[in-house]
N, C-alpha and C positions, 0 to 999 in steps of 0.2 A: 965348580968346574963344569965345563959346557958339556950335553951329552952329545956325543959320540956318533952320527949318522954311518950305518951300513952305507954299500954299495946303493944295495937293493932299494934304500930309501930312498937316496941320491937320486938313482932312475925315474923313481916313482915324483918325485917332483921337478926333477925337468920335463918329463912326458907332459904333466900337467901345468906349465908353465904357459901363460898366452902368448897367441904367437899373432903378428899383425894379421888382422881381417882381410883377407884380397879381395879386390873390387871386382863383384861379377863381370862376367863379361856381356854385352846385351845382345842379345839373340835375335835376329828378324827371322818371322819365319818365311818358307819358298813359296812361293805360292806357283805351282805345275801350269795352272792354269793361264798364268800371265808371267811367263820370268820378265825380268829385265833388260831390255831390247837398247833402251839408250841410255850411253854414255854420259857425265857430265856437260864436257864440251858442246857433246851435239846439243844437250838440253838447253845449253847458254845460246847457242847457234839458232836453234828453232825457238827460244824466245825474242829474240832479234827480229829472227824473221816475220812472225806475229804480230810486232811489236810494226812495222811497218806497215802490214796490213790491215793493220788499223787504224792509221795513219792515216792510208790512203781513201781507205773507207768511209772515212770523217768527212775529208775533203768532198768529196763526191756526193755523198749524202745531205751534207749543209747544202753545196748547190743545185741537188737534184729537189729537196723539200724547202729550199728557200728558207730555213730556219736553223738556229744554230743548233749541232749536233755533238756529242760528245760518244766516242766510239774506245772503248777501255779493255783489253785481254783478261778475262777476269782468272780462266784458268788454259792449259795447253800439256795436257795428262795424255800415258799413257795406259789404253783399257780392250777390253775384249768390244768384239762389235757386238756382243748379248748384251753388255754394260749399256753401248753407243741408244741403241732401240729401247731399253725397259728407261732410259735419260729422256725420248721424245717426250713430249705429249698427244697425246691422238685426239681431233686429229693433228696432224705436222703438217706441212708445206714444204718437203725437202725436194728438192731438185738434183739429179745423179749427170756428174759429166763425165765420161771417159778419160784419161790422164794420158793418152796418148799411146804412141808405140812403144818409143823407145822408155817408158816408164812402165803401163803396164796399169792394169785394172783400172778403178771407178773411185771417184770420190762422192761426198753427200755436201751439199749446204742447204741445212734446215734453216729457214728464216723465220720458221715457227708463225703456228696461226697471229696470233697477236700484232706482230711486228708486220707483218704482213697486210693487215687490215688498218693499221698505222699507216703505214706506207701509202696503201691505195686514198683512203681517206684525204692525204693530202696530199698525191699526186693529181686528185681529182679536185683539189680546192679547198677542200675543207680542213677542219679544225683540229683532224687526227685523233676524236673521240671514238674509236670503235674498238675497241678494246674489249668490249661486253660481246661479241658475235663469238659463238663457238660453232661452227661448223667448215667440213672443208672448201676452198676457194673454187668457187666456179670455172670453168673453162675460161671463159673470157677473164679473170682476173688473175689466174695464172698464167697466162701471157704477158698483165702489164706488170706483173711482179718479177717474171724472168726476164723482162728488162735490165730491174736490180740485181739478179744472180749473174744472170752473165756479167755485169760489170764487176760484181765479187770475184768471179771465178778469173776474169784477168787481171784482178789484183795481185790473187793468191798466184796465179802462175808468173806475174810478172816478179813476185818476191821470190820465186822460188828459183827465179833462171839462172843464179850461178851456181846452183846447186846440183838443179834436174830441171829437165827440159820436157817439163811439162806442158801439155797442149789443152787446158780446157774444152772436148766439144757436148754440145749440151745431147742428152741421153733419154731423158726424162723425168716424168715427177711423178710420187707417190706421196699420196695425204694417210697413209694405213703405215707406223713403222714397222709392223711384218711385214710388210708386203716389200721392203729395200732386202737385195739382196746382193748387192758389191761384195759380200765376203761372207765366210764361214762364220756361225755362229761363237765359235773358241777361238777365231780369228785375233791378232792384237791389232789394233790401229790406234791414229794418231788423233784425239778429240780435240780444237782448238774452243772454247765457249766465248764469246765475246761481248759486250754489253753495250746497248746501242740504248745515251737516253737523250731526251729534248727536254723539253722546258715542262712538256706534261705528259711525260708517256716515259719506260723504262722496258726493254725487251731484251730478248735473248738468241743470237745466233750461233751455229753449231756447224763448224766444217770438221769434216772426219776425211781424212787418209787413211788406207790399209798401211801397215808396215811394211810391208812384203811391195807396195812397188816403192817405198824410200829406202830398200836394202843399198842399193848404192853410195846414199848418203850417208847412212847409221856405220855402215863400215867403212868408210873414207875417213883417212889421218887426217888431222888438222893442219893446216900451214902454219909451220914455226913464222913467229914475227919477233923480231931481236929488238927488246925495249931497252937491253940496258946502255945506259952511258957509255959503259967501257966495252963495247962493241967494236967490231974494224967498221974504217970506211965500204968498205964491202958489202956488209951488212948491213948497214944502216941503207944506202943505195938500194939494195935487193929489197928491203921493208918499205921502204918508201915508194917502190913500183907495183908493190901487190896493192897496199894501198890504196895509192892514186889510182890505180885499175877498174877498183873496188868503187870507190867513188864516183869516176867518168862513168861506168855503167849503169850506174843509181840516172833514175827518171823521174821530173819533178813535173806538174802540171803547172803552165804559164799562160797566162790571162790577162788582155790589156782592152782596160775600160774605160770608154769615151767620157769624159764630164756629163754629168746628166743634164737635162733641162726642162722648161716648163711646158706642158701642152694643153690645152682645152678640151676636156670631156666632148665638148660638141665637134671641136675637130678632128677628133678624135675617131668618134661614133661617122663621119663625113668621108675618112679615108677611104680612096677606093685601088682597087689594082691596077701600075701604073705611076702613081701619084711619087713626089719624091719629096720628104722631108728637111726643110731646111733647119739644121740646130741652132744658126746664128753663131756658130762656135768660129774664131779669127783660127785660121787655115794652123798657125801656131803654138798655138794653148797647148800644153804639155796632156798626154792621158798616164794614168799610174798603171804601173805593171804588177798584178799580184804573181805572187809564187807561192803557190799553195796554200790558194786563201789568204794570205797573208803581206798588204802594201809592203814593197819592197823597192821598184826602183821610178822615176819618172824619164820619159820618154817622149821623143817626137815621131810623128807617121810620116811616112817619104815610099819611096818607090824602089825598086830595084829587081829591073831585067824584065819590066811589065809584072811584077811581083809586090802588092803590098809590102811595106818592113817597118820597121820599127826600128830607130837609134836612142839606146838610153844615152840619158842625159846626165843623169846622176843618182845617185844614193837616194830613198825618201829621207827626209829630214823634218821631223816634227813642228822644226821652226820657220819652213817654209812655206809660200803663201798656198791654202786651200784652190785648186784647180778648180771647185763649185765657184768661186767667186768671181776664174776669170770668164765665164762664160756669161750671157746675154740671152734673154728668152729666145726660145725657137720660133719657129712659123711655119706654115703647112703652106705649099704652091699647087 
């Protein structure tokens, strides 16, 4: 016969019965010093954004160094501006431009010494070996290198215009990153880092926003956009205008290149001012239209309203005849 369990036993082994393990829950801890300022959205939003500014960066820098560039977001974090300065190197090469009125404080674009003496090296000609110079850039050479900022700086403000209507104007330079001072040390800002390489050189640039003047955008809703199928015609119509909007405002750089041709060193070295090059080129000959670096369409040149113009002609097509070949040597008159 089976023994008999009490009450008391009974309790005593359901109490100790296992009971399923519940899955901790995982803990991030706060950190006072930098809460969390943005949104997922906005974060999709401002890698977009980024994400063309680099784009256009590429564009500009291939034909400002003559050489192919590759310009890549490596990261686009949010950090305190104590973070932003102990991240330079010293010395930096950062250039501080105002952000306007209706925006409010200062931005930074570090081009960093490296990149910088990259840059000059062969904007001056050369081979873009200097990468071994560690010191801050001269006067005179931080002028031809704010050449390259300022065209950064209306990059970044041209990506950011339907957002904030920011005004790059240039403020100044500090090679010391103590010595920046756009914002509070426990300040947050916006660090984009971006990776600029060539064929034999790999550098690193650094734009920083303060948060405090993108408050406008960090707290703006997003604009619903109605992807589904079973949408009304309403909707679909109202999606398709923010769109198209969105797109018409977008700005591509457009560039149309003559057929090249052949010229003599000695005729060259003979040119004087005055003088007017004949190409030999038949009035005809198609030139190709790049769009952002990139052969896109062929075209004839004409006139309109005492106004150079351009009519394309059609599509580039791989299988069409090379425009190097309809051309004839030049000749110097």
């Amino acid at each position: 016969m089976a023994d008999v369990f009490s009450q008391k036993q009974i309790d005593s082994l359901l109490q100790g019965a296992a009971e399923p393990q519940r899955q901790a829950a995982e803990v991030i801890p706060y950190n006072f010093l930098r809460p969390p300022r943005i949104s997922k959205d906005r974060q999709v939003l401002i890698n977009g954004i980024y994400g063309r500014v680099a784009g256009s960066i590429q564009s500009q820098l291939s034909s400002r160094l003559r050489t192919p560039v590759d310009v890549v977001v490596s990261s686009v974090e949010q950090a305190t501006f104590s973070e932003f300065i102990f991240s330079l190197a010293n010395p930096c090469a950062a250039y501080v431009y105002d952000l306007g009125e209706k925006v409010g404080g200062q931005g930074v674009f570090d081009l960093g010494t490296e990149l910088s003496y990259h840059l000059l090296d062969r904007l001056f000609g050369g081979p873009g070996d200097a990468s071994d110079v560690k010191r801050p850039l001269t006067a005179l050479e931080r002028i031809v290198v704010r050449g390259v900022a300022d065209k950064i700086a209306a990059v970044v403000q041209e990506s950011w215009h339907e957002h904030l209507e920011l005004r790059c104007v240039y403020a100044g330079f500090e090679a010391s990153p103590e010595a920046l001072q756009i914002a509070n040390r426990e300040d947050n800002v916006l660090v984009a880092n971006i990776e600029v390489k060539t064929a034999n050189f790999s550098g690193l640039m650094t734009i920083c926003l303060p948060l405090q003047s993108l408050e406008s955008f960090l707290q703006e809703k997003p604009a619903r956009l109605v992807s589904n199928s079973r949408a009304s015609a309403a909707e679909r119509v109202s999606s398709r205008a923010v769109i198209e909007q969105a797109l018409r405002g977008a700005r591509v750089t457009l560039a149309a290149r003559f057929p090249p041709f052949f010229l003599r060193t000695a005729d060259l070295a003979a040119l004087k001012v005055g003088q007017v090059i004949h190409t030999g080129h038949p009035s005809d000959v198609p030139v190709e239209v790049y769009v952002r670096g990139h052969r896109q369409f062929l075209g004839i040149l004409g006139q309109r309203r005492q106004y150079v113009g351009l009519r394309v002609l059609q599509v580039f097509d791989d299988q069409l005849p090379d425009s190097h070949s309809l051309s004839s040597r030049g000749r110097v008159v």
